[in-house]
C-alpha positions as CSV (number, residue, x, y, z in Angstrom):
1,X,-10.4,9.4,-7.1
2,X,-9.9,6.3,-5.3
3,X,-6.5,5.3,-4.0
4,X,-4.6,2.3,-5.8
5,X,-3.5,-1.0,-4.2
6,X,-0.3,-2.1,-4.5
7,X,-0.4,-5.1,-6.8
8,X,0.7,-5.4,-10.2
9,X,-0.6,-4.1,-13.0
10,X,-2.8,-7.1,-15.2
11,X,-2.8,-6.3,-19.7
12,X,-6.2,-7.0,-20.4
13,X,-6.9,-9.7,-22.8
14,X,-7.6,-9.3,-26.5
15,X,-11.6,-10.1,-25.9
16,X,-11.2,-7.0,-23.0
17,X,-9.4,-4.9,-25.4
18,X,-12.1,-5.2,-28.7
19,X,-14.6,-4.4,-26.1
20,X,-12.9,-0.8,-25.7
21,X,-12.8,0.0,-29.1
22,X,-14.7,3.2,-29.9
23,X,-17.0,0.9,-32.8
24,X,-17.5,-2.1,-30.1
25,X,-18.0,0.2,-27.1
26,X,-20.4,-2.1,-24.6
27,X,-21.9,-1.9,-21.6
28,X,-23.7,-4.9,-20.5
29,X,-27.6,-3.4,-18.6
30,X,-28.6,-6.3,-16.1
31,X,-31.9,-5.6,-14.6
32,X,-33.3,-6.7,-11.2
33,X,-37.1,-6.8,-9.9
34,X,-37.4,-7.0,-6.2
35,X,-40.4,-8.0,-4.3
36,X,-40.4,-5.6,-1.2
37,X,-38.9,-1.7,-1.4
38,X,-35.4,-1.8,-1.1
39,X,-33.4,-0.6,2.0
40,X,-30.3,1.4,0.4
41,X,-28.0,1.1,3.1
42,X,-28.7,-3.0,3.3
43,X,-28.1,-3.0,-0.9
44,X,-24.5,-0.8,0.2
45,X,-23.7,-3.5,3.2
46,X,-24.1,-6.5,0.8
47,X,-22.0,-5.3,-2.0
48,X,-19.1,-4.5,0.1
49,X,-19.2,-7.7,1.9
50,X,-20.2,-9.3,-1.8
51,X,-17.6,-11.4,-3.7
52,X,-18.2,-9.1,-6.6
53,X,-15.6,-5.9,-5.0
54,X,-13.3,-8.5,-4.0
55,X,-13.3,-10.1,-7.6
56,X,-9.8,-8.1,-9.5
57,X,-12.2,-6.9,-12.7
58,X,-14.4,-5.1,-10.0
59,X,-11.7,-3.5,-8.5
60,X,-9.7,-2.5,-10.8
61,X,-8.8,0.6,-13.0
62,X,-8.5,1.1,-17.0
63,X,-5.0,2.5,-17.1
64,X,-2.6,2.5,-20.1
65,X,0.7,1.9,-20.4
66,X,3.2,4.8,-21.8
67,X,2.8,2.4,-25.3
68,X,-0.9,2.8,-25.2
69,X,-1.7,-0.7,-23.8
70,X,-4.5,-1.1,-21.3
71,X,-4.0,-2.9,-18.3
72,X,-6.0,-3.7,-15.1
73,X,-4.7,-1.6,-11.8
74,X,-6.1,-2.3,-8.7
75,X,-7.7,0.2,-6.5
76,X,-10.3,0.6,-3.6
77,X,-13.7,0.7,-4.0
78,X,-15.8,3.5,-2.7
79,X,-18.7,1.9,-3.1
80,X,-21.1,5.0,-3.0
81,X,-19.4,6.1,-5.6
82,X,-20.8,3.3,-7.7
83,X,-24.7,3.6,-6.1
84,X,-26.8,5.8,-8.1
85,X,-30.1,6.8,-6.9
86,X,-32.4,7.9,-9.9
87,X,-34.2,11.0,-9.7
88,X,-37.7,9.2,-10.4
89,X,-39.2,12.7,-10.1
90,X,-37.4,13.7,-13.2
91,X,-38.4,11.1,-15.6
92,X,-40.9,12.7,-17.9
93,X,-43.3,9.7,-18.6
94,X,-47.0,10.1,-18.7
95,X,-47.8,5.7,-18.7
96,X,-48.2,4.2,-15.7
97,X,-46.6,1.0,-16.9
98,X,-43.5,0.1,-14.8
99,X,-42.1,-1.8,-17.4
100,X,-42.0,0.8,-20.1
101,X,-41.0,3.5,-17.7
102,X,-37.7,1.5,-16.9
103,X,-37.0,0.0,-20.1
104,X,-37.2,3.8,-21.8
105,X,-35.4,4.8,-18.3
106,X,-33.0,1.9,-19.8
107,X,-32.7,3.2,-23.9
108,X,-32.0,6.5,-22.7
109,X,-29.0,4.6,-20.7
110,X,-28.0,2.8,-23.8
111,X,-26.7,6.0,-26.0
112,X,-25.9,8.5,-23.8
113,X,-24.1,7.0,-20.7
114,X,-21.2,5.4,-20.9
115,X,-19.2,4.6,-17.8
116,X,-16.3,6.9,-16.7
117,X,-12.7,5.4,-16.6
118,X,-11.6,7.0,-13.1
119,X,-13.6,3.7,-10.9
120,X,-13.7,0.7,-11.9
121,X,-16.2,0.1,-14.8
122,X,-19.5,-0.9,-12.8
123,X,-22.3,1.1,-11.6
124,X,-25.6,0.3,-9.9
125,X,-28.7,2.9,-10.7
126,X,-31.6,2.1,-8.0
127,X,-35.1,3.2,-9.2
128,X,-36.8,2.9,-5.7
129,X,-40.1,3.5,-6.4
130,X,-40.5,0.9,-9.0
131,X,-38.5,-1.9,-7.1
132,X,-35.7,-2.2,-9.3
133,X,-31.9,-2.0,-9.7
134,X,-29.9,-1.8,-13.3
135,X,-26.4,-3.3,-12.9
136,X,-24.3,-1.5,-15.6
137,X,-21.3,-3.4,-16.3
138,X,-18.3,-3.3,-18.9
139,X,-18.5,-6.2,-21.3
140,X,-14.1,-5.7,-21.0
141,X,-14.9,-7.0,-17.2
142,X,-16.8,-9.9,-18.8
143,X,-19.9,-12.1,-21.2
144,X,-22.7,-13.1,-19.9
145,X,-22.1,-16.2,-18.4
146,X,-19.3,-14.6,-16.3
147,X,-21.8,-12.1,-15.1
148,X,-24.3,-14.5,-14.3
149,X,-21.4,-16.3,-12.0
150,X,-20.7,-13.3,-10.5
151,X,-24.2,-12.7,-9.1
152,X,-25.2,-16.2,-8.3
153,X,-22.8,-16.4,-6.1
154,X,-24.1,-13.6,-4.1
155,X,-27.9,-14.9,-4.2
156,X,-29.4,-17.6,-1.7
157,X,-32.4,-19.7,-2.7
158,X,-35.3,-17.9,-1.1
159,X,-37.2,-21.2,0.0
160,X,-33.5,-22.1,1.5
161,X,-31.1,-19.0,2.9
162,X,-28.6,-21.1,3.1
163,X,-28.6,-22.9,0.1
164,X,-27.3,-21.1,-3.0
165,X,-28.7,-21.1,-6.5
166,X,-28.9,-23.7,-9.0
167,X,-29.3,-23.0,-13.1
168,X,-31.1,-25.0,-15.3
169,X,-28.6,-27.0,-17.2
170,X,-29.5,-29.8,-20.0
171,X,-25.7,-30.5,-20.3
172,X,-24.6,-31.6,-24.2
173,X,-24.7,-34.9,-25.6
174,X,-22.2,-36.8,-26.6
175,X,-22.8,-37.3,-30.7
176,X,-20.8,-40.4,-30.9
177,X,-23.0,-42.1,-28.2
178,X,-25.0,-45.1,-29.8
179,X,-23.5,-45.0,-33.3
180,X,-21.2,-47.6,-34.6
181,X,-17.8,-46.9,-36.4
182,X,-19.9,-46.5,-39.6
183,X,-21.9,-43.5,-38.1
184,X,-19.1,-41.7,-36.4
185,X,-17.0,-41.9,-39.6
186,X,-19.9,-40.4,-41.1
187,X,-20.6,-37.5,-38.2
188,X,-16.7,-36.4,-38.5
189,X,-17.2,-36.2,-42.5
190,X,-20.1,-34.2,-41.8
191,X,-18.5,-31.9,-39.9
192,X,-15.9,-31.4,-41.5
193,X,-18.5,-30.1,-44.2
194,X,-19.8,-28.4,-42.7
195,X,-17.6,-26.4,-40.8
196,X,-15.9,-25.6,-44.0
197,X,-19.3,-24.1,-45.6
198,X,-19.9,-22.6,-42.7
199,X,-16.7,-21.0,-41.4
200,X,-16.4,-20.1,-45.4
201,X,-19.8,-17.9,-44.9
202,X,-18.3,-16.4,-41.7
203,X,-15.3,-15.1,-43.5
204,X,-17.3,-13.5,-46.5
205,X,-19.8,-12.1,-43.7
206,X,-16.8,-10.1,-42.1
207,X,-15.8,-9.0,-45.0
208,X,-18.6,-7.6,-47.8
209,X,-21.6,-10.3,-48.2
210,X,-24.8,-8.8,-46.5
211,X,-28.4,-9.5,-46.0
212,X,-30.8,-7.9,-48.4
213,X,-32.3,-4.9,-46.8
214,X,-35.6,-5.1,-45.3
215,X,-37.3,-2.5,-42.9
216,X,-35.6,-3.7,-39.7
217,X,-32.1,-3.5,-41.4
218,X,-29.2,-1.8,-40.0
219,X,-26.3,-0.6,-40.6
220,X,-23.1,1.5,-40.4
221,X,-23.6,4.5,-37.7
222,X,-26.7,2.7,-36.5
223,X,-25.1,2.6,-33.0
224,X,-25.7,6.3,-32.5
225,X,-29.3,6.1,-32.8
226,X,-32.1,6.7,-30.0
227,X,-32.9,3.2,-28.9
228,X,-36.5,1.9,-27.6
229,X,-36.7,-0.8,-25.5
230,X,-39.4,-3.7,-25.2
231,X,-40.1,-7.0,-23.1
232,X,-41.1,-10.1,-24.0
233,X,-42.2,-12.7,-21.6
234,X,-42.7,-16.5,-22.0
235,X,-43.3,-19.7,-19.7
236,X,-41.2,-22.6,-19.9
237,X,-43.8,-24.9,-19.5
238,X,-45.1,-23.6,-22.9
239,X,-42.0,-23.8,-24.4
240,X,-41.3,-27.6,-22.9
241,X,-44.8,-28.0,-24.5
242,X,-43.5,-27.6,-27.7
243,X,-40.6,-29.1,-27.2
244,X,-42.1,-32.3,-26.6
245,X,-43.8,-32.4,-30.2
246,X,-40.8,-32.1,-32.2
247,X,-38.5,-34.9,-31.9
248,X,-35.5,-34.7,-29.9
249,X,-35.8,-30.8,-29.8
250,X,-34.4,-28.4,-27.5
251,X,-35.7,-24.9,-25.6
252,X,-33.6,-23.2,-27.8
253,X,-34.7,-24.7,-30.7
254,X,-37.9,-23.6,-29.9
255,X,-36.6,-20.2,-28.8
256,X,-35.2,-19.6,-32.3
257,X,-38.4,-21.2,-33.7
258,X,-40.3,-18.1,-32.1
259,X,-38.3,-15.7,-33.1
260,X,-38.7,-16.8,-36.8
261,X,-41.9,-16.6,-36.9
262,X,-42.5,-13.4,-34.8
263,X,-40.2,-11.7,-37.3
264,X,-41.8,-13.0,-40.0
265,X,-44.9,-11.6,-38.4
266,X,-43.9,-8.2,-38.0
267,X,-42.5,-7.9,-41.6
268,X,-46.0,-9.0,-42.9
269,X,-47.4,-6.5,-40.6
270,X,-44.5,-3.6,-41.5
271,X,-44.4,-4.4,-45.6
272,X,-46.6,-6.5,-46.5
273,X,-45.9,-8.4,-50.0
274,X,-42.7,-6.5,-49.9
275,X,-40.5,-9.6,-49.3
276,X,-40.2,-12.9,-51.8
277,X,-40.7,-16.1,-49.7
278,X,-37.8,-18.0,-48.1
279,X,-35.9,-14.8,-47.7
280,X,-33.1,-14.7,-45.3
281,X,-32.2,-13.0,-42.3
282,X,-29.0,-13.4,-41.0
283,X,-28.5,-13.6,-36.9
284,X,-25.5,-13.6,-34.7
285,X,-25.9,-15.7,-31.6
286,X,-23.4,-15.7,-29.0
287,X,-22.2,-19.5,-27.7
288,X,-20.2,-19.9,-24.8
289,X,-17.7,-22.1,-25.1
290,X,-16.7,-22.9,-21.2
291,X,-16.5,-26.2,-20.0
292,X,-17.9,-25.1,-16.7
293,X,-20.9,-22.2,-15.8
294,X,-22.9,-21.0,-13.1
295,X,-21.1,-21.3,-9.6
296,X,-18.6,-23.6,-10.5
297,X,-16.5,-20.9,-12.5
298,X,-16.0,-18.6,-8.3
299,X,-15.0,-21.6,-7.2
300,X,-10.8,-21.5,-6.3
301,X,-9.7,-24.1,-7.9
302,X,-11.9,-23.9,-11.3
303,X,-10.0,-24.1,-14.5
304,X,-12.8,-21.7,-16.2
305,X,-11.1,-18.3,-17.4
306,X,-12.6,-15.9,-16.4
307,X,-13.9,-13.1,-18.6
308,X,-15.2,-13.0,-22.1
309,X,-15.0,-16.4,-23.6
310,X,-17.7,-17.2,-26.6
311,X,-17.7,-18.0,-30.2
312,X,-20.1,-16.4,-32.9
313,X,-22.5,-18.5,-35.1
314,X,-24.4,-17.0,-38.1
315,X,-27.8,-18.5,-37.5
316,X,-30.3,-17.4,-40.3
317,X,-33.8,-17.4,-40.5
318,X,-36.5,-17.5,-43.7
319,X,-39.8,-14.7,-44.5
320,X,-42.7,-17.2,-44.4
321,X,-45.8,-15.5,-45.2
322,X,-47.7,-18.4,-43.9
323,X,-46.8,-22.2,-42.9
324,X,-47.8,-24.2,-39.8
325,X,-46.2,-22.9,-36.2
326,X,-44.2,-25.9,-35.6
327,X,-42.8,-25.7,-39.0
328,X,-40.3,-22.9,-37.9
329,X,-39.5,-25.0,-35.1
330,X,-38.7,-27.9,-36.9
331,X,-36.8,-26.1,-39.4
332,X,-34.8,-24.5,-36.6
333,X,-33.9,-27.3,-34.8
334,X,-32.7,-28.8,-38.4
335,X,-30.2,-25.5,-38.9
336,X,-29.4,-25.4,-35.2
337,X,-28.3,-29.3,-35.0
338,X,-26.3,-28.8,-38.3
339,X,-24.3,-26.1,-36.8
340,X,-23.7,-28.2,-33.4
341,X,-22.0,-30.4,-35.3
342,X,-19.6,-28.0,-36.0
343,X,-16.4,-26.1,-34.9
344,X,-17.7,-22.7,-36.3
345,X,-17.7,-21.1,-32.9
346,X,-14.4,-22.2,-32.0
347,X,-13.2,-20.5,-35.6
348,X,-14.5,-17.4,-35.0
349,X,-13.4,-17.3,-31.2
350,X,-9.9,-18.0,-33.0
351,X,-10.3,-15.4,-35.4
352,X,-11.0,-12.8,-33.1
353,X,-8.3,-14.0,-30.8
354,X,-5.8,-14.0,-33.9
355,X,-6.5,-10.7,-35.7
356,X,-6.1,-9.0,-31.9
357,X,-2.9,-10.8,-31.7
358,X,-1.4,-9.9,-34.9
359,X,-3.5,-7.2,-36.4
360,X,-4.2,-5.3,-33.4
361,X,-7.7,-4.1,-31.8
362,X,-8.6,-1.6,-34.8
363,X,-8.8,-4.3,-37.5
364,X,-10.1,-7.2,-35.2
365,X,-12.7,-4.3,-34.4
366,X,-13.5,-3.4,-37.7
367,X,-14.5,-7.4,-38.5
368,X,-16.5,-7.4,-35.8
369,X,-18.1,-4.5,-36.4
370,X,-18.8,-5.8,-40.3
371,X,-20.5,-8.6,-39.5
372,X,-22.8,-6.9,-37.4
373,X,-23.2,-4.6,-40.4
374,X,-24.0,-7.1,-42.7
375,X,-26.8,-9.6,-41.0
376,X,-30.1,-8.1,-39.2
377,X,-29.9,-8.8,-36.0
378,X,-28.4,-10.6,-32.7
379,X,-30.0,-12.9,-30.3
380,X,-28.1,-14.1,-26.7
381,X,-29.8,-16.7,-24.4
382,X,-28.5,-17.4,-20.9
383,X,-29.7,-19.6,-18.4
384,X,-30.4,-18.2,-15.0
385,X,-31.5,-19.9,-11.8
386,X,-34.1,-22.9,-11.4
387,X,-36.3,-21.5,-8.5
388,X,-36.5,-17.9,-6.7
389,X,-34.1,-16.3,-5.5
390,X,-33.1,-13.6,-3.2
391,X,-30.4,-10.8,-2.5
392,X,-30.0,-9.5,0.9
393,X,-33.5,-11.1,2.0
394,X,-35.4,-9.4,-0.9
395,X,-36.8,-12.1,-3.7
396,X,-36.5,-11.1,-7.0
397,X,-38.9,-10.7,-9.4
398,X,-37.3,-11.1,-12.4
399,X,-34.1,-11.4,-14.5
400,X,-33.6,-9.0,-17.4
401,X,-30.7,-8.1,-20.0
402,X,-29.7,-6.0,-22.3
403,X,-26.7,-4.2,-23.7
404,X,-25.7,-0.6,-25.4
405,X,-26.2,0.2,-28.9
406,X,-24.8,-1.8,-32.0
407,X,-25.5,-0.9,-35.1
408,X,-27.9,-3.2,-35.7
409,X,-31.7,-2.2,-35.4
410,X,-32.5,-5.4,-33.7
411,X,-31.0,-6.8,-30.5
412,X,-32.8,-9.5,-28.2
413,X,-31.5,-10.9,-24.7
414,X,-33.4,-13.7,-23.3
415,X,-32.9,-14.7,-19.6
416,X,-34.3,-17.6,-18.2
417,X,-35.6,-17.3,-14.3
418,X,-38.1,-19.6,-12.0
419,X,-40.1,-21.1,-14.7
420,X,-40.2,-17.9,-17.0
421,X,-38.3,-16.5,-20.1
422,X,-38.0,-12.8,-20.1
423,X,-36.7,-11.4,-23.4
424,X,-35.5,-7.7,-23.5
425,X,-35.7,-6.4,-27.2
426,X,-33.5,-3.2,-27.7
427,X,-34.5,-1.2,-30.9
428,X,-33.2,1.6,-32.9
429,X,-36.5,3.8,-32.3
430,X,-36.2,5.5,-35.8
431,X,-36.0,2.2,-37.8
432,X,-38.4,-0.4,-35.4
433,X,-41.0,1.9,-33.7
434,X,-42.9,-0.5,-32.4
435,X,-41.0,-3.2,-30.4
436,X,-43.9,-3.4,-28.7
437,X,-46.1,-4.8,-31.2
438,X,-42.6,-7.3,-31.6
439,X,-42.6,-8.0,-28.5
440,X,-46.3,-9.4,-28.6
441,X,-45.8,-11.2,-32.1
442,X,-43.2,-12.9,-30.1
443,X,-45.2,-14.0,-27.3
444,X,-48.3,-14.6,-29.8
445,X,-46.3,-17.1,-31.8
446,X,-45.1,-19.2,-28.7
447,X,-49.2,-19.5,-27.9
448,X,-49.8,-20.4,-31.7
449,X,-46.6,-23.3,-31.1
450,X,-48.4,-24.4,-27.8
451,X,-52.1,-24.4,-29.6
452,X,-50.4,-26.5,-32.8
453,X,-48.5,-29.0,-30.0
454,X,-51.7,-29.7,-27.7
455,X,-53.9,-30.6,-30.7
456,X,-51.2,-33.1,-32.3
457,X,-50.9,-34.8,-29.0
């Protein structure tokens, strides 16, 4: 066990501590593709000298306190303890499809793995043969956007050595800008409606109202289940395609858009005539709700937190059986903008924060763990970097994410990364056997969206 540093000991905070509980258990899968075969002891050099096992999550200890509390205790890392070299001999897969073999190498990781409290809760599993390292990291340690900090900061352009990367950032628009007092009267009493409908329909969501059960439904002990994992993969140009058709749309309005209808594919294809048109779906998307990303948040004297910082918006979806591409798009960008306009995700980041405060991890937990219950599925999007990249001299391929098992039956990651989207769909095997066949509905629909936007142009 490794030896602990002398520095005090740091209470996690109440995000940290739901991400412990035993229902909300999650490890965060980030896979890397590199272009050449790696060289282990360069992958060893550059994590020690990496801003990652100097950061305090990376080096610290789960502990807890003679109360039960967990806190943060510094240690040293033994950094060989954290590098796993998979036994590639031992994977029993007959395909000779790369990606299959490490996403299934990945499901298996997903529900039988979790990471063991005596290091700090990170671990690096290099497949050597197929060019690829899986960061596994506790989502107490940190979201998403944290992550993605974390390792652009230890990346360097690969056109530029020097030059670190940059992400691909549309920034937000100010709503008030060119309305007069009329219209931003208007745009508060709107929101103000609609954050009360819709912060209304987050409450009931935690508590008992539920999607109607289709067959990609989950549900309570779902979590448990063998997991399959797929990968869908998009261009941007396609999507900016589309995008440019539908007025004043955004990538992830066209994101959602795709997901709509690929869904709506698949159920045709899974139970046909089985579902009444305009039926909802429920999602859970995760916003972040930093005023800075990317690099900015290592810098010293950033006033980003640290951590896990991100609100929760119910975004729901309709069974079509058949209307135009765009359609979904359009129809996503109305939701999508309506829920902008709101403070939804700052309620439910309250919420949470609340209930952990006063109610204590096992109920905020249990909420959580509801409102997964009740809708169908969960989507995340973050940005990654603009152009290639490298780690110690080796480009990488691509970007992938994913995380453990929740008890819904349908998970989806997207990462951007040089001019492609990469979306990593994580099934519960028994329910969704095919993610596969998913997967290419997805990538099917965007081409559909792209056919539709080049013949209204």
């Amino acid at each position: 066990m490794a030896s602990s540093v002398h520095v005090s000991d740091e209470p996690l905070t109440p995000a940290g501590r739901l991400f412990l509980q035993p229902e909300m258990k999650t490890v965060i899968h980030c896979l890397l593709g590199f272009k050449y075969n790696m060289d282990i002891d360069a992958i060893k050099s550059t994590i020690k000298n990496s801003l990652m096992v100097k950061h305090p999550r990376f080096c610290s200890l789960l502990v807890h306190d003679k109360n039960g509390f967990e806190h943060w205790r510094r240690t040293e890392v033994d950094v060989d303890r954290h590098i796993i070299l998979v036994d590639e001999t031992s994977i029993t897969n007959s395909s000779d499809d790369v990606d299959k073999i490490v996403n299934d190498y990945i499901a298996d990781l997903s529900v039988s793995s979790p990471l063991i409290s005596d290091k700090p809760l990170w671990e690096i599993h290099i497949m050597k043969e197929k060019k690829c390292a899986i960061f596994r990291i506790h989502h107490a340690l940190g979201d998403g956007i944290s992550l993605m900090s974390m390792l652009l900061a230890s990346c360097r352009k690969a056109e530029d050595p020097m030059a670190v990367p940059t992400l691909m950032t549309g920034g937000r628009r100010d709503w008030r800008e060119g309305k007069d007092w009329r219209g931003i009267l208007m745009g508060v009493l709107k929101m103000v409606l609609f954050s009360l409908v819709f912060c209304v329909d987050f409450v009931l969501r935690c508590l008992w109202v539920r999607d109607r059960k289709t067959v990609i439904s989950g549900g309570d002990g779902v979590e448990l289940w063998p997991r399959k994992v797929a990968t869908a993969k998009f261009l941007i140009e396609d999507m900016k395609m589309v995008k440019k058709v539908v007025a004043n749309a955004t990538i992830n309005d066209v994101l959602f858009g795709v997901i709509s209808t690929g869904i709506s594919t698949y159920l045709d294809h899974r139970s046909p005539n089985s579902l009444k048109e305009g039926q909802q779906l429920t999602g859970i998307a995760m916003v972040n709700l930093r005023s800075q990303t990317g690099l900015q948040m290592m810098e010293s004297n950033s006033t980003c937190r640290w951590g896990n910082k991100f609100g929760i918006l119910l975004l729901p979806i309709y069974y079509y059986h058949k209307i135009e591409p765009l359609e979904h798009v359009k129809r996503a960008k109305e939701m999508i903008d309506r829920k902008k306009k709101t403070l939804e995700a700052h309620f439910s980041y309250k919420v949470g924060d609340l209930a952990m405060s006063w109610l204590g991890p096992k109920v905020a937990s249990l909420l959580n763990y509801r409102i997964m219950c009740n809708t169908t599925f969960t989507i995340s999007n973050v940005v990654g970097p603009k152009e290639e990249i490298t780690i110690a001299g080796n480009p990488i391929t691509f970007i992938r994410v994913n995380t453990s098992s929740l008890p819904q039956a349908l998970v989806m990651h997207v990462v951007s990364y040089a001019g492609k989207a990469e979306m990593q769909i994580v099934v519960a095997k028994d329910i969704i056997p095919d993610p596969e066949f998913l997967a290419k509905c997805f990538q099917d629909s965007l081409l559909e969206m792209k056919e539709a936007a080049l013949a209204s142009l």
